[in-house]
C-alpha atoms as a printed R data frame, in Angstrom:
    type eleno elety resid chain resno       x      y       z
1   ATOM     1    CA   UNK     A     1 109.381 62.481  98.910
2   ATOM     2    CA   UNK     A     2 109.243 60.727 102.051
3   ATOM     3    CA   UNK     A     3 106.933 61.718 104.917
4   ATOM     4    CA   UNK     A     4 107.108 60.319 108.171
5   ATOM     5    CA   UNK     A     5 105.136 61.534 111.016
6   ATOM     6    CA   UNK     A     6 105.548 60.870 114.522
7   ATOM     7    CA   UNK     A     7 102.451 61.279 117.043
8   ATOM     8    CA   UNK     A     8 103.470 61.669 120.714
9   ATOM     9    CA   UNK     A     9 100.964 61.200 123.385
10  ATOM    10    CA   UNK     A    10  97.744 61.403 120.511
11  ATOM    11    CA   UNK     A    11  96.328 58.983 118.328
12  ATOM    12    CA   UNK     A    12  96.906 59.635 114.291
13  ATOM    13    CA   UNK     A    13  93.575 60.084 112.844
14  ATOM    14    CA   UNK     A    14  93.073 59.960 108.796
15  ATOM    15    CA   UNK     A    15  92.122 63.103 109.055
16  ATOM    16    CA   UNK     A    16  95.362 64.572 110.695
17  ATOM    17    CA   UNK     A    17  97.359 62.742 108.312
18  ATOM    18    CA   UNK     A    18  95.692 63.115 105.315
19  ATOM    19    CA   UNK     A    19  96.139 67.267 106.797
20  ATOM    20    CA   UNK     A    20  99.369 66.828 107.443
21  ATOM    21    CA   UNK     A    21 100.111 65.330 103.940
22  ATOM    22    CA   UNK     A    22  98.280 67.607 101.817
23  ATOM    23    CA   UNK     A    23 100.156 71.059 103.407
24  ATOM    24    CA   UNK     A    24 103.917 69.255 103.194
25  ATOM    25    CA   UNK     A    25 102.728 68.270  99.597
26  ATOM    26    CA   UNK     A    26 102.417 72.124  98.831
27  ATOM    27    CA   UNK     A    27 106.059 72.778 100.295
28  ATOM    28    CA   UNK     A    28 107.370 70.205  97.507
29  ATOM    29    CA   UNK     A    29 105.519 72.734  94.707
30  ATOM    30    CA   UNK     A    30 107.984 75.293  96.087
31  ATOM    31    CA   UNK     A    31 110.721 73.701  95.793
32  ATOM    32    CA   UNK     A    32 111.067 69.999  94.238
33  ATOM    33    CA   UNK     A    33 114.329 68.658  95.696
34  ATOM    34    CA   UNK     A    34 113.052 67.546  99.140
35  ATOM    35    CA   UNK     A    35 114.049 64.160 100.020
36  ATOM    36    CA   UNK     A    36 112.232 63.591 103.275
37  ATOM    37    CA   UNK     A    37 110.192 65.318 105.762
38  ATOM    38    CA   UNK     A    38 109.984 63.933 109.633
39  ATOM    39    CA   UNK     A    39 106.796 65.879 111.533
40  ATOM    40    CA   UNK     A    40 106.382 64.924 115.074
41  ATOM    41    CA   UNK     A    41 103.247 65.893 116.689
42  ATOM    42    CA   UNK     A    42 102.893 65.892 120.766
43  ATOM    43    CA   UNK     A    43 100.300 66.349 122.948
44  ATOM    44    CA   UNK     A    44 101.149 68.221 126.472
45  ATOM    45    CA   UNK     A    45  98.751 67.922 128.949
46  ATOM    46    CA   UNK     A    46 100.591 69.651 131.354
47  ATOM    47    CA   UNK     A    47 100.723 72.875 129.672
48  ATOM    48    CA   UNK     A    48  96.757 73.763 129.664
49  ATOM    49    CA   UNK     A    49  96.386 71.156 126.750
50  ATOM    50    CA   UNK     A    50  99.043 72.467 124.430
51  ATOM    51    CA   UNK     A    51 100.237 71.132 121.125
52  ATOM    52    CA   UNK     A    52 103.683 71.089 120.022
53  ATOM    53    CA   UNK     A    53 104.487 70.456 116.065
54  ATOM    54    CA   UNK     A    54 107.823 70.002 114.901
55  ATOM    55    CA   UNK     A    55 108.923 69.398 111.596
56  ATOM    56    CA   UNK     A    56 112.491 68.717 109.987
57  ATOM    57    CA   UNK     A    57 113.122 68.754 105.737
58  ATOM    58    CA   UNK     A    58 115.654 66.939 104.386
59  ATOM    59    CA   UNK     A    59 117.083 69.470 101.713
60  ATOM    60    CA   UNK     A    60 120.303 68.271  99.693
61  ATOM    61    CA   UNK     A    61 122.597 70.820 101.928
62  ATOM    62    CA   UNK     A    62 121.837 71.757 105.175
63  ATOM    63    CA   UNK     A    63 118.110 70.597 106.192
64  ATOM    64    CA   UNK     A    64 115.399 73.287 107.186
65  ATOM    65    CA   UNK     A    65 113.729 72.474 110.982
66  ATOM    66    CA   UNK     A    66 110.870 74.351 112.203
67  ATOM    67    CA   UNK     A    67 108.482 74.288 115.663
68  ATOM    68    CA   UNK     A    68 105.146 75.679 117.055
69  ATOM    69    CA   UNK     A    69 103.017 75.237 119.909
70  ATOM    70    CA   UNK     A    70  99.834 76.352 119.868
71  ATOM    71    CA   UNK     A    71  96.364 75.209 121.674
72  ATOM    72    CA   UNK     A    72  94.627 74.122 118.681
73  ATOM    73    CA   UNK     A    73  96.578 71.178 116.569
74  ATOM    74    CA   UNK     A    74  96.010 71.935 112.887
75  ATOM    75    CA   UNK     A    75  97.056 75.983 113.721
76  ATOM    76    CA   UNK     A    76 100.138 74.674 115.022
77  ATOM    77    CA   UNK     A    77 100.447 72.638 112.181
78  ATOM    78    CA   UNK     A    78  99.528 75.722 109.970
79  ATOM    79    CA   UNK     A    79 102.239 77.831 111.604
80  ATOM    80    CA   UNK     A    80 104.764 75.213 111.446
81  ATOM    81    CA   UNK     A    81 104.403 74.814 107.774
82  ATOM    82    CA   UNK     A    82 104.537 78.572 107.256
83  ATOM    83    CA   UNK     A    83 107.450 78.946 109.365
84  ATOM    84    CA   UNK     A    84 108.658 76.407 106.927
85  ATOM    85    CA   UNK     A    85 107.491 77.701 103.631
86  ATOM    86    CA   UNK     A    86 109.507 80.755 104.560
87  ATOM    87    CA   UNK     A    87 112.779 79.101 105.101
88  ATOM    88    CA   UNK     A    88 112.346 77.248 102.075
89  ATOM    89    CA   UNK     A    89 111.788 80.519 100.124
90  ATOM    90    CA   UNK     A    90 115.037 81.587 101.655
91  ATOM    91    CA   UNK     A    91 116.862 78.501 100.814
92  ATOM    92    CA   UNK     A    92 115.487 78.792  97.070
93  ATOM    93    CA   UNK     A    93 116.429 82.667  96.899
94  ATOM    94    CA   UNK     A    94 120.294 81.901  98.307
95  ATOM    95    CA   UNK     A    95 120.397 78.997  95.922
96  ATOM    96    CA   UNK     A    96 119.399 80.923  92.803
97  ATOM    97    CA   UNK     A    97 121.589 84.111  93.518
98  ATOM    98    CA   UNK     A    98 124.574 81.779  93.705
99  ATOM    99    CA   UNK     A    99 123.828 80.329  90.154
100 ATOM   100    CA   UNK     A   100 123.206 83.653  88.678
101 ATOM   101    CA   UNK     A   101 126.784 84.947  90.286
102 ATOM   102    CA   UNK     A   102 128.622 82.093  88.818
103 ATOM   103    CA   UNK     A   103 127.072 82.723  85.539
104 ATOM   104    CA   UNK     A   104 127.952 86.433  85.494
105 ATOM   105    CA   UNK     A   105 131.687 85.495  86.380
106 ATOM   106    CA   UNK     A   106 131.884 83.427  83.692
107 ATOM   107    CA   UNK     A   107 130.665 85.493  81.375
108 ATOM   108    CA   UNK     A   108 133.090 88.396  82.447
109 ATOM   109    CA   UNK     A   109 136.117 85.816  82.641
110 ATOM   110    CA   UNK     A   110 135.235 84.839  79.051
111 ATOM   111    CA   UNK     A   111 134.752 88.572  77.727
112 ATOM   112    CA   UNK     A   112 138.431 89.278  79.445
113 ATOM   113    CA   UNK     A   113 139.884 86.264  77.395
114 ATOM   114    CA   UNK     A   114 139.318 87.340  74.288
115 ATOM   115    CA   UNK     A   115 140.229 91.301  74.613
């Protein structure tokens, strides 16, 4: 997987990225067919020193976005990936429940096939 991060306004320390890294590399344990992730960090002075995360997954199907702003960076980053984490849960729930319904209606087509 691909990540690309973005910092607006702020420097990218090795700390922040190695942070950054590590909590989008426990979103690919969740679900292993991410192809990219784009997180874009800004800095807004003129809202009382505000930081705005925003993050976008590249899923195959539609992609998952997510966004928090929060005064302290790495608990906007927190709440960005756990806005995320959700979503992906979601995704992996729809994803599965469509599987197991085509299954089941082709075991019942088969079982009407042979009566």
């Amino acid at each position: 997987m691909q990540i690309h991060l973005s910092p607006r306004h702020m420097t990218l320390t090795a700390a922040i990225h190695s942070y950054v890294c590590e909590k989008i590399a426990h979103l690919e344990t969740m679900t292993p067919t991410i192809i990219a992730a784009h997180i874009v960090l800004m800095h807004d002075e003129t809202k009382k020193d505000r930081y705005v995360v925003k993050a976008h997954l590249a899923l195959p199907g539609p992609d998952i976005y997510a966004q928090d702003a929060e005064n302290d960076l790495y608990a906007a980053i927190d709440l960005t990936i756990s806005k995320l984490s959700q979503q992906l849960r979601k995704y992996k729930t729809k994803t599965l429940e469509v599987k197991k319904h085509k299954i089941r209606a082709a075991k019942e087509a088969t079982k009407r096939g042979f009566k």
